[in-house]
Steps between C-alpha positions, in 0.01 A plus 500: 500500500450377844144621692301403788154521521316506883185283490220415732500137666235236414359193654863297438704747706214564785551049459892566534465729789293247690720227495825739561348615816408188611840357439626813716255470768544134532896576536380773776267239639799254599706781627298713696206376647413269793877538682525219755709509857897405417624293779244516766504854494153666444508782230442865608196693506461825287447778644120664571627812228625228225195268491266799482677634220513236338107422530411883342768354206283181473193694494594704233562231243233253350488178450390399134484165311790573335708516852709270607536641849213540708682622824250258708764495763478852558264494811503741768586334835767286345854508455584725221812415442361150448309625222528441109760721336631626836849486728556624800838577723564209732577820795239740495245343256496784261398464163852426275350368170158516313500310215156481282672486168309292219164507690315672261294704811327795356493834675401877411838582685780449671400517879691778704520229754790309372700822585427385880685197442829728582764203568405334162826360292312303208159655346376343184161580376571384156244393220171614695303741381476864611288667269691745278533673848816704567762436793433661794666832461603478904602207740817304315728711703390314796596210427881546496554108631447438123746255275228368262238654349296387246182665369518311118214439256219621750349740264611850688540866336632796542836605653694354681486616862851683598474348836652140350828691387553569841497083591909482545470161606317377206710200302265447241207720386224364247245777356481295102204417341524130341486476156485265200648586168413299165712549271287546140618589123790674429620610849121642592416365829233462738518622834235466770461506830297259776329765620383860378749578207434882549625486875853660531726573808662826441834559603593889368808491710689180512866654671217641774333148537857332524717736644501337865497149414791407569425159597330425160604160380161498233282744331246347278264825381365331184197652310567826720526817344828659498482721194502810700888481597600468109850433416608544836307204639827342558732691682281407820668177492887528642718407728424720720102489531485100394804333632415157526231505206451127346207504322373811298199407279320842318277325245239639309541847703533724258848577534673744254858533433849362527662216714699743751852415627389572852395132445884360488522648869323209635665196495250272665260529207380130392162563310480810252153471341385836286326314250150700342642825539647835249830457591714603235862550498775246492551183701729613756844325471548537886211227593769214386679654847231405707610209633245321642237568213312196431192648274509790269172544311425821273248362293245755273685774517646759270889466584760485258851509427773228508423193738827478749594164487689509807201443676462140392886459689304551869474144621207558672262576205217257490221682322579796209199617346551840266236378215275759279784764558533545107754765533779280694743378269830256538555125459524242786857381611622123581344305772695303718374190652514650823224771468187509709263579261107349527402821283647650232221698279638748277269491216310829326817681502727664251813197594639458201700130566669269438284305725768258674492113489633522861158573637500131482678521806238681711402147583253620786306743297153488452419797325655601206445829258728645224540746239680539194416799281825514248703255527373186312507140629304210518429467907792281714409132501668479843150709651353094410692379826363756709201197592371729806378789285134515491527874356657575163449810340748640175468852311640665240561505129857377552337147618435342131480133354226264621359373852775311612418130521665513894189721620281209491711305702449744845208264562461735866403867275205669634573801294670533177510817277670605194409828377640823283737214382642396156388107531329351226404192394199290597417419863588097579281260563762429802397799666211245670798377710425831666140413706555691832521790244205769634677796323591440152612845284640500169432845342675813325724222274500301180281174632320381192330224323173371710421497852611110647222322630689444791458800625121388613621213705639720743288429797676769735547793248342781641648774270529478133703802258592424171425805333702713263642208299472335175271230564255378268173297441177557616463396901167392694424719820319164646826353457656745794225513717549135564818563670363483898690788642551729209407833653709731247539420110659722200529401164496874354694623182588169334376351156236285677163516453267428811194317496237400788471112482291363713473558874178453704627542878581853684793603632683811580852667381691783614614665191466349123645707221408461145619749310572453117365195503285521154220495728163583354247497739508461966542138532175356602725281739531798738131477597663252711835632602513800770780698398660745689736656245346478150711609157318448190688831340612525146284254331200452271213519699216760363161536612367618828619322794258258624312590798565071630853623534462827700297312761763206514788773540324671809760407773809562213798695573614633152386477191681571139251465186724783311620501162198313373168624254210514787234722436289510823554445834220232485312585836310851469853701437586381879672207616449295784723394770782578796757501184780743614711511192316539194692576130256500207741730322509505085163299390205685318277599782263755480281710734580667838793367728305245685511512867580193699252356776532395746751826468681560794787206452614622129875625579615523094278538189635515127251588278784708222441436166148432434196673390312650803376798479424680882637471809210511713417759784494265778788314404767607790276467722430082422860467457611664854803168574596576149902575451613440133261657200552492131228570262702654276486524129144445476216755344401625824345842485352778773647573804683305745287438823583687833393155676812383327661608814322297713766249436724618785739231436543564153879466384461533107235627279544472113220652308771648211349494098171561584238792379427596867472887586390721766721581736738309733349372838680716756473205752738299265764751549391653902381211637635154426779397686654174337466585161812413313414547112241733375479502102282647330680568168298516178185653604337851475497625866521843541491770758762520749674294715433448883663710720536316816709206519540338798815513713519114518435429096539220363578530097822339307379653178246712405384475113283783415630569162255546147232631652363922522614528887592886542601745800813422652662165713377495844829602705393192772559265257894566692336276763514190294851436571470150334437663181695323271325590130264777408393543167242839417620523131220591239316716710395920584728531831611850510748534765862569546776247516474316833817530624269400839490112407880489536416417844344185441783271487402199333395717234631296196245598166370840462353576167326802413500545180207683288377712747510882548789488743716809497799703617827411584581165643780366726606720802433816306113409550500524872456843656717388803738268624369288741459234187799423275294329229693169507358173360752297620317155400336629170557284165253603291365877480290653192422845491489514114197721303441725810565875508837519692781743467805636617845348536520053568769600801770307498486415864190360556575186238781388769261456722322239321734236674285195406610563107887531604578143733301178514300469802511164656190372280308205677267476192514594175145581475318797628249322687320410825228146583227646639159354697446209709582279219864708400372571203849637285386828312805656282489883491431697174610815302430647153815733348660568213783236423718457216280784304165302586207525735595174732262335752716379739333201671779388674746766599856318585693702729787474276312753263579836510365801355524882435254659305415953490394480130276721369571780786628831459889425668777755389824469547760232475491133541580431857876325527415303791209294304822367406545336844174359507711158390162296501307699276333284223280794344548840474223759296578892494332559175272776405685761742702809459801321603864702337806490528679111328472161616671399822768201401381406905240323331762242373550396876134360508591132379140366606339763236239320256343818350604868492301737345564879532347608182330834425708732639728768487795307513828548318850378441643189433372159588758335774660199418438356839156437400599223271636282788121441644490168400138401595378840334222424266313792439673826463312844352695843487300633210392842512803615634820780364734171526762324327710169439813509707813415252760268674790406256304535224223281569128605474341444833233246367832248410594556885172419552539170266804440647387424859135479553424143335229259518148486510551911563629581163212443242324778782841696433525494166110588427603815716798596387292521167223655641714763617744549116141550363412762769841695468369787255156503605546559901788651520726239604834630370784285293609148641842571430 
């Protein structure tokens, strides 16, 4: 699964920034500043207006140490148009173009007085520093001489002001945020900003903002916030708004939805960059018709579908980027000599192959990624001639043999990677061929036997991942930490076993990851390493943790010490430091849940699975930037602090198998506004639920079930129209059915089993008909051992649309990442399945369930369950149910377990019932029915006849089950 992460800058990218901007401002510099007479003729003065507009400007910015402008030309009584960063018209000495861009000037905000510079063409204010301020809401829509505008990386917020939609001259228009993105395990990458990551432009309308641009050659609104236009984001791009559109880059703005063929209406379109987005959908065929596309890049996204190939037959295509797009599927065609291509990345995809040898013909390429999931080949030997590549990346299972001897012959790599592959083998000594390698990744595969000594020679490897593999022999940490520009190391999940060594000098790391190493105590070498990212999970290590290391680990990001056997915290039950990640899930610690100090950083704490015993009372309130919270399964006891809720940014809280009772904090339920996942399942709450939801909430499940909660469900709870799962089984709620949460329509899980529910259900339970009672997306529902009655109307089961067609499923988990650190939590549900009590704790959304046991239904079995086609389990026992068996239930081909035992049933069994072929569990006992005779055969033989496999020893105990149960309960002759 692909994820990004947002995460605050540090000293490097402050370093970065400073030597960007100056390479900006020096380019401004040369341009701009000091314009000399042409020919003899002396160069016009500004105007009195311009030069004291631009003076209030230059007093509103300051000069720091970090600037690389200091505007010292900017004196009153000179020639402003003279000036640094400024041009003037040769006529009338009006201002035409301000350009400070890459100065690095700090101001509170953005001067109204640039809006007196009325004739300006060019205005670029880029990478200075405004303050978090927002755009002035007023004074854009004067400046309608406008063709350039750029306002990127210089830390503003808020909206953007309506008054720059109205610009129709504007050619290009610049409102991003600059961004770097490192690219970590697995497809999780970093993403961080030079500035303030928390500082979003907000665009809720982008058709409004674009709708008069006419002129608009570029659009770059990275790092803005578009999430408020949803699926219709795109449509504002066409023919008619956008004409003469080149360059469209959204990335990292929060985009959510399809590729729209309003797209194919704009033929000048040479850059397409959506890349860090939700887009999901298909890649559109039509963007192979664009004909002067150059660069298409979708990266980290969530499309799918099969790649069209035609787009590779667009002779302009230099750059195609669609990586960590897992659901896009295809093979790559033949490459002619004649392509383009510099980039071709296609790897972390579902492409099947054959990978061609004629990529050997791409002779200019210099980045190279594929895929292969099923077909399986040993990779083209012809990818050895491609001698410009200095990025090679290959995935898939379908990639298999060993590390083909050619790799160590591209002597100009920087970056090679194979991962989620089927190589094997050893790594070659040859592979030291490779030393301008800084990114070397070989995880997910079948590496094995030890780690080459080469590997420490490499003077410019900066980032090391060969986790997940089958290497062996015990490795020295010193032996790393000698490389000079390692920053990032993994060596997690192998069959090595890690030692220390010996290292004396200090140094600093971004991440290092450990896990399953056979690691028995903190390596006393990281007194001297600074790590930013620290996994030491599922390992040996017992004991408290020693208080040297919480004091080292003050400045750390994250921090994983789970799966291990520590008993103590180690520094008086609190820990130390700015860490803002911490998992010390599954160890043996006892005590309360220790609070962190300094507290205020802490953005996701695991503390599941241990010993502690209280939460305590001032716990939210120490914790306020916290967003992800698990203490679950723990022997936590009293009541769950109201301060809890001082955590306003609190997006999951999992305090489930616990002993804690009282009630539940109204403020969890009235007055939080982000939270996504509340479960408290497993405790002994009681009294009723709160009443007042808000109208904005937050929750994607609610798990309330096995505890003493009575009264009836709070009828706001319809607010929470994200409400995908909610689970109040095992409980006292005495209410009627709520036809009411029909409305909510995400509404996937709804279990309410064991409670004192009652009445009718379905339409016949609402008094009017404003609300038709349809769950249209519902898969699972469990009303079983309540006290309804009445009729199951045949009706309201066609409603349940989500259990008749597939749905276009993007995942095949119920699940959401959650936090600053998109933490993945996979939603829960406890039912009976198969004839057992099941915990689900992952629901796929290919499981679907019906269960009204233990109820008191009359009346026949429904015909139109029969059309529920995806049904897997289906539970009508222990009714009143008459009348015989409907042979509709032979139409559900997906059914795993039927039971419609204890009834009043009669007549014969159908036939159609033996053509389920993945039914494994089948009960019709206490029942007035019968075996079926066809041509003379007893319905078990038809049974033994077509239901085969690893089903029939389940069959054939039943079939017995059921002879020995014929003259006890009343099951008549089998024929």
């Amino acid at each position: 699964m692909s994820s990004i992460v947002k995460r605050r800058h540090d000293p490097l990218s402050l370093l970065y920034l400073v030597i960007l901007g100056a390479q900006l401002s020096s380019s401004v510099a040369v341009r701009y500043s000091n314009h000399t007479s042409v020919g003899g003729v002396q160069p016009v003065h500004c105007l009195p207006d311009q030069a004291s507009a631009l003076l209030r400007l230059r007093r509103s910015f300051t000069v720091t140490n970090e600037s690389v402008c200091t505007l010292g030309s900017w004196r009153a009584g000179t020639n402003c148009c003279r000036w640094e960063g400024v041009r003037c018209h040769d006529a009338n000495g009006r201002v035409t173009s301000l350009d400070l861009g890459g100065c690095l000037l700090e101001s509170p905000a953005l001067d109204p007085a640039v809006f007196s510079l009325t004739s300006i063409r060019h205005l670029n204010l880029a990478w200075n520093y405004f303050n978090g301020s927002q755009l002035p809401a007023s004074g854009f829509e004067r400046l309608a001489e406008l063709r350039h505008l750029n306002l990127s990386s210089s830390s503003f917020g808020g909206h953007i002001p309506v008054g720059i939609g109205g610009l129709t001259n504007l050619v290009s228009l610049d409102l991003s945020t600059s961004f770097y993105v490192v690219e970590d395990l697995d497809g999780y990458s970093e993403i961080d900003t030079y500035s303030d990551p928390s500082l979003w432009l907000v665009e809720p309308n982008i058709t409004s903002l674009v709708a008069n641009l006419a002129n608009l050659r570029e659009l770059n609104l990275d790092w803005a916030d578009l999430s408020r236009n949803g699926p219709e984001w795109c449509t504002a791009f066409s023919n008619s708004t956008t004409p003469h559109l080149q360059v469209l880059s959204l990335r990292h703005s929060i985009l959510d939805g399809p590729i729209c063929g309003s797209l194919s209406s704009i033929p000048s379109l040479t850059v397409i960059d959506l890349q860090y987005n939700h887009l999901y959908g298909s890649i559109p065929d039509f963007l192979a018709d664009l004909p002067s596309l150059s660069v298409l890049r979708l990266t980290l996204n969530n499309l799918e579908g099969q790649f069209p190939v035609r787009i590779f037959s667009n002779q302009n295509l230099t750059a195609l980027d669609i990586r960590h797009n897992v659901g896009i599927s295809g093979s790559l065609p033949d490459f002619s000599s004649d392509s383009k291509l510099v980039k071709l990345l296609v790897s972390h995809t579902n492409l099947s192959g054959p990978i061609p040898s004629s990529l050997g013909n791409l002779k200019s390429l210099n980045m190279l990624g594929v895929a292969a999931t099923d077909f399986t080949q040993e990779l083209p030997s012809s990818i050895g001639e491609l001698t410009s590549l200095n990025f090679l990346e290959a995935t898939g299972a379908g990639i298999v043999g060993s590390m083909p001897s050619w790799v160590t012959r591209l002597s100009s790599l920087v970056r090679l990677e194979f991962s989620s592959c089927g190589l094997s083998g050893h790594i070659p000594s040859s592979i030291s061929n490779l030393m301008n390698l800084n990114w070397l990744a070989l995880y997910s595969c079948n590496f094995s036997d030890p780690i080459p000594p080469q590997l420490y020679k490499f003077t410019q490897m900066k980032r090391l991942y060969l986790h997940s593999n089958k290497f062996t022999g015990t490795v020295k940490l010193s032996s790393f930490y000698e490389i000079p520009h390692l920053i990032s190391l993994s060596l997690s999940n192998n069959r090595l076993s890690v030692i220390d060594g010996e290292f004396n000098s200090s140094g600093e790391m971004l991440s290092l990851r450990l896990a399953s190493c056979n690691i028995t105590s903190i390596p006393d070498t990281l007194r001297n390493i600074r790590v930013r990212y620290l996994d030491l999970s599922d390992n040996q290590i017992h004991g408290a943790i020693p208080t040297w290391a919480w004091k080292i680990w003050d400045n750390m990001i994250a921090l994983n010490l789970s799966h291990n056997q520590f008993n103590t915290i180690g520094f008086n039950s609190r820990f130390l430091g700015g860490i803002e990640a911490l998992d010390i899930s599954s160890n043996l610690i006892e005590g309360p849940i220790p609070i962190p100090i300094p507290s205020p950083g802490i953005e996701m704490f695991d503390c599941s699975n241990n010993l502690f015993s209280s939460i305590p009372n001032n716990f939210g309130s120490q914790l306020i930037s916290i967003s992800y919270l698990s203490a679950a399964r723990n022997n936590l006891s009293g009541e769950i602090p109201p301060s809890i809720c001082d955590a306003r940014g609190l997006q999951f809280l999992d305090l489930s198998y616990n002993n804690l009772s009282g009630l539940i904090p109204p403020c969890l339920m009235e007055d939080t506004y982000s939270l996504g996942v509340l479960n408290l399942n497993a405790n002994q709450l009681q009294g009723e639920l709160p009443h007042n939801f808000r109208q904005d909430c937050a929750p994607e499940e609610i798990n309330l079930s096995n505890n003493w909660i009575e009264g009836q469900l709070p009828r706001s709870l319809a607010y929470c129209r994200g409400l995908q799962v909610l689970d109040i089984g095992n409980n006292h709620i005495n209410d009627t059915f709520p036809c009411w949460m029909s409305m909510l329509p995400q509404l996937q899980v709804l279990v309410l089993k064991s409670n004192q529910f009652f009445g009718h259900v379905g339409p016949s339970a609402v008094r009017n008909n404003e609300n038709h009672c349809e769950f249209t997306n519902l898969r699972i529902l469990s009303l079983a051992s309540n006290d309804f009655y009445g009729t199951l109307p045949n009706n309201w089961f066609k409603s349940f649309s989500s259990m008749v067609a597939e749905s276009n499923i993007r995942t095949l988990l119920m699940q959401n990442v959650f936090g600053q650190f998109d933490r993945t939590y996979q939603f829960t549900t406890a039912i009976t399945y198969r004839g057992s009590a099941v915990t689900f704790s992952k629901i796929l959304k290919t499981l679907v369930i019906i269960d009204v046991s233990d109820n008191a239904f009359h009346g026949t079995i429904p015909e139109s369950i029969g059309e529920l086609v995806l049904l897997g389990g289906l539970n009508m026992s222990h009714n009143a149910l008459t009348g015989t068996i409907t042979s509709q239930l032979g139409a559900l081909h997906q059914l795993e377990s039927l039971d419609i035992s204890s009834n009043g049933l009669s007549g014969e069994i159908p036939q159609e019932l033996a053509w389920l072929d993945f039914l494994s569990v089948l009960n019709l006992s206490y029942n007035q029915i019968g075996w079926q005779n066809t041509r003379n055969t007893s319905f078990p033989d038809i049974l033994k006849s077509h239901i085969h496999g690893k089903h029939w020893p389940v069959w054939t105990s039943i079939v017995q089950a059921m002879w020995q149960l014929s003259s006890k309960h009343d099951i008549t002759s089998f024929g």
